[in-house]
C-alpha positions in Angstrom: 94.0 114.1 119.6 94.2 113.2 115.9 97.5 113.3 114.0 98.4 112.1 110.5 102.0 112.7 109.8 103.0 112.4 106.6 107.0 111.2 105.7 108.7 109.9 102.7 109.3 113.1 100.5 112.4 114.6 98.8 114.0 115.0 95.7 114.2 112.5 93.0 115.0 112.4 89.6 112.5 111.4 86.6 112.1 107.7 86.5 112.9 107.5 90.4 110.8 106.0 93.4 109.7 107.4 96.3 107.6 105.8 98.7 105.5 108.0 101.5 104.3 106.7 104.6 101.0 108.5 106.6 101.1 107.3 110.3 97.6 108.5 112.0 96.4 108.6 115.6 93.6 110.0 117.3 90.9 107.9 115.9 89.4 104.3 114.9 92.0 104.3 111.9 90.1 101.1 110.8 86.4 102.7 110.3 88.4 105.4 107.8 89.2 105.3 103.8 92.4 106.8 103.4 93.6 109.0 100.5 96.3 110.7 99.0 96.1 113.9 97.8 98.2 116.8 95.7 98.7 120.0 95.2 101.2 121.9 93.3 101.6 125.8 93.6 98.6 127.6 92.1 96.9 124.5 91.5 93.9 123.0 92.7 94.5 120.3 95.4 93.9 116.8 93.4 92.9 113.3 94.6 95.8 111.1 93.6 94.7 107.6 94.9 92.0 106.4 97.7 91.6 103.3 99.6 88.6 101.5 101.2 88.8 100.8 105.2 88.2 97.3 105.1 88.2 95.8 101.1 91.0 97.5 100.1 89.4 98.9 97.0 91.6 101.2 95.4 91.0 104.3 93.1 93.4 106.2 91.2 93.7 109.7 89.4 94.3 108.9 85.5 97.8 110.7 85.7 99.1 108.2 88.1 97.5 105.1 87.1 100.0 102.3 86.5 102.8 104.0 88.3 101.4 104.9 91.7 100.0 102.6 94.3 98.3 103.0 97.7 98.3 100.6 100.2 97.8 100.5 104.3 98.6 98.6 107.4 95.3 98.5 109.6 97.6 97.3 112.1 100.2 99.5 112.2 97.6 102.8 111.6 99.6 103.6 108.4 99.3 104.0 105.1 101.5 103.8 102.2 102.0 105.5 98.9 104.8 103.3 96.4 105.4 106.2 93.4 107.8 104.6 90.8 108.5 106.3 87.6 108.1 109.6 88.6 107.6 112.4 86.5 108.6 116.4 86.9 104.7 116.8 86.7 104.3 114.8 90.0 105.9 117.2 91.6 103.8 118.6 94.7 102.7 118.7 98.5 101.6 115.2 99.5 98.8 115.4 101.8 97.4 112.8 103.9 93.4 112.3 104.1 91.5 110.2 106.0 87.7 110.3 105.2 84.8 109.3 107.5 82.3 111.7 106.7 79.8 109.2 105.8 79.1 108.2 109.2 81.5 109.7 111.4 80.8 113.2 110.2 85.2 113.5 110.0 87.4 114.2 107.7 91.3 114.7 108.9 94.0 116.4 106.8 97.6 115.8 107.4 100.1 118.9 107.2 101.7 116.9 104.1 104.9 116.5 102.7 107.0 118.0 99.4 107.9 115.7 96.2 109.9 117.4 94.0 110.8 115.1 90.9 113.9 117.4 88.5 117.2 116.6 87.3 
C-alpha cells in the first residue's frame, strides 16, 4: 500500500523555523519527483517547492524563494522541507506529493500537516 506521512508542523512565530519531514512507502520512491504543496483556507492549493528523482533539481514558488528549501533522502524514502523565516502568510496545510505521472501513470497525496506561523 502507498503511504506518505507528513510530520513537522506546529506553531511558530514570524521569523521562526520549522522543518517538515514526508516519509513515503508503497512505491519505487526513487522513480518519483517529490513536491511540497499548500493550501490555506479558501484558497487554492499552491506548489511551494519540487524536486527531481534523481538530479536533485529544485523548483520553488516566488513567495518562498530564498527562505524555503526542499531536499530528500533516496535512502531513507523521505523528504525534507527546511522553512526558516517564516511569515504569517505561510501559514497552511502542508501536503506531501509525489509525482510519477509521466511514466508511472501515479500521482500520491499525503493527508498533510498544519503550519501556523502568529505571535
Amino acid at each position: 500500500q502507498v503511504q506518505l506521512v507528513e510530520s513537522g508542523g506546529g506553531l511558530v512565530q514570524p521569523g521562526g523555523s520549522l522543518r517538515l519531514s514526508c516519509a513515503a512507502s508503497g512505491f519505487t520512491f526513487g522513480d518519483y519527483f517529490m513536491s511540497w504543496y499548500r493550501q490555506a483556507p479558501g484558497k487554492e492549493r499552491e506548489l511551494v517547492a519540487r524536486i527531481t528523482n534523481t538530479a536533485g533539481r529544485t523548483t520553488y514558488a516566488d513567495a518562498v524563494k530564498g527562505r524555503f528549501t526542499i531536499s530528500r533522502d533516496n535512502a531513507k524514502n523521505t523528504v525534507y522541507l527546511q522553512m526558516n523565516s517564516l511569515k504569517p502568510e505561510d501559514t497552511a496545510v502542508y501536503y506531501c506529493n509525489a509525482d510519477g505521472s509521466w511514466h508511472f501513470g501515479a500521482t500520491y497525496w499525503g493527508q498533510g500537516t498544519q503550519v501556523t506561523v502568529s505571535s
